[in-house]
N, C-alpha and C positions, 0 to 999 in steps of 0.2 A: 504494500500500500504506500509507504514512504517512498521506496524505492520511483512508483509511478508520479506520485506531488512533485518530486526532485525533477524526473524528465518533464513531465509538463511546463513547469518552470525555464527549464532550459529552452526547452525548445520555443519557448514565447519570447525569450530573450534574442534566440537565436531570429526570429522572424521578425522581430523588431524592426522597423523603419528608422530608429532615428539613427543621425549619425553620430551624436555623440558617443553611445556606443561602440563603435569601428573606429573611431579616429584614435581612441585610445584605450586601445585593446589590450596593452602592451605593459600599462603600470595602472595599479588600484587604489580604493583609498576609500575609508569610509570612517568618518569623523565621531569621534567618541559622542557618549550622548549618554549621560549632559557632561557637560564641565564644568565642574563646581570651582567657585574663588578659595584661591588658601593652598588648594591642591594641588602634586604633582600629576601631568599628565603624559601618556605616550600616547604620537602622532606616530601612525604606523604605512607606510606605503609600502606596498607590495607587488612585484615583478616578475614574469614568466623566462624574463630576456635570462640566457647564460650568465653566470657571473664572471665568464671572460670577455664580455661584448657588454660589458658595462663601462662606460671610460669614467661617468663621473656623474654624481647623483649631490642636489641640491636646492634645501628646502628657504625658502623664503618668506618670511617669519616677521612680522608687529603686532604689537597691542595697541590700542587708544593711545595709552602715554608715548609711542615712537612717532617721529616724522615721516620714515621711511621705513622701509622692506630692508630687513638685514639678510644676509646669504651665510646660511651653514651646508657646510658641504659634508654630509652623509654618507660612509659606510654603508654597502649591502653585507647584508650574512644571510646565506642561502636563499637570495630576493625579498630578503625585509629590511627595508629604511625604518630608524625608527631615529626620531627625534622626542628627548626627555625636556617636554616644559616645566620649570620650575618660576612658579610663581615669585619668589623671594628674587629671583634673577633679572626677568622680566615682568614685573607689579603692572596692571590691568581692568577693563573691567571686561574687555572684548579683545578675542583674539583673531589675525587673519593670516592665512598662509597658504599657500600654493606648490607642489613640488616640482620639478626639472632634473631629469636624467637625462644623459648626452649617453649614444652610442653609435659606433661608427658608421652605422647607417643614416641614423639622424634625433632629431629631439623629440621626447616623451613628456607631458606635462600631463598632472592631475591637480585640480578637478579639473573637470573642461564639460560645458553646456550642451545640450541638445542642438545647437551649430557648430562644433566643435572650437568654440574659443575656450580660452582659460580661464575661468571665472575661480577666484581667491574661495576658500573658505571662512565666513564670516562667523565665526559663535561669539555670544553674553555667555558670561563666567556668573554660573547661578551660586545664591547663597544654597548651601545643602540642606539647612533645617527645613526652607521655607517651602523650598523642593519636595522635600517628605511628606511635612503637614500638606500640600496640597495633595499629593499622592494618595493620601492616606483622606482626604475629602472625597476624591475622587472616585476611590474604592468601596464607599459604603452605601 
């Protein structure tokens, strides 16, 4: 039964129309949820590409309080990028970031939109209590 959910899934994905999809097939990313203020988080992107056809992977990173887009250049291990936000580092109330892996074929960007442009990741850094108590409204 699971087995069948799983293909169906697939295969609606796979008949999918948009482009976003196919334009970047190649690196993933799907944004914690939630991110709470105070805490550490992992920004994780993940890659099919060999880790010899990888030349160089590079996440692009501000909160509210920056002017600009910093550039950390990321380590894969076994096609995981993984970037450790520390709050105490970079103090916030919104976080935005985008990833970029070069390989010698060409460039890899996530997120990227149902036209295939690169659209940033925007999150609010939730308080955690407040989070709960609504969860916990929302549950009864």
């Amino acid at each position: 039964m699971a087995s069948s959910i799983l293909f169906a899934q697939i295969e609606k994905q796979v008949r999918d129309k948009s482009p976003g999809l196919f334009k970047n097939q190649r690196l993933f990313h799907s944004p914690p949820k939630p991110l709470f203020k105070g805490r550490k988080h992992n920004l994780d992107f993940v890659t099919n590409v060999p880790q010899d056809s990888i030349v160089s992977g590079s996440l692009f990173f501000k909160t509210n309080s920056m002017a600009y887009f910093r550039e950390f250049k990321i380590k894969s291990s076994h096609g995981l990028f993984r970037f450790n936000y520390d709050p105490e580092i970079f103090p916030g109330t919104h976080l935005e970031y985008y990833f970029i892996m070069q390989t010698p074929s060409g460039i890899h960007a996530s997120p990227i939109d149902d036209n295939g442009d690169l659209t940033p990741v925007n999150k609010l850094l939730i308080d955690p209590i407040q989070y709960y108590k609504q969860q916990a409204r929302l549950n009864k």
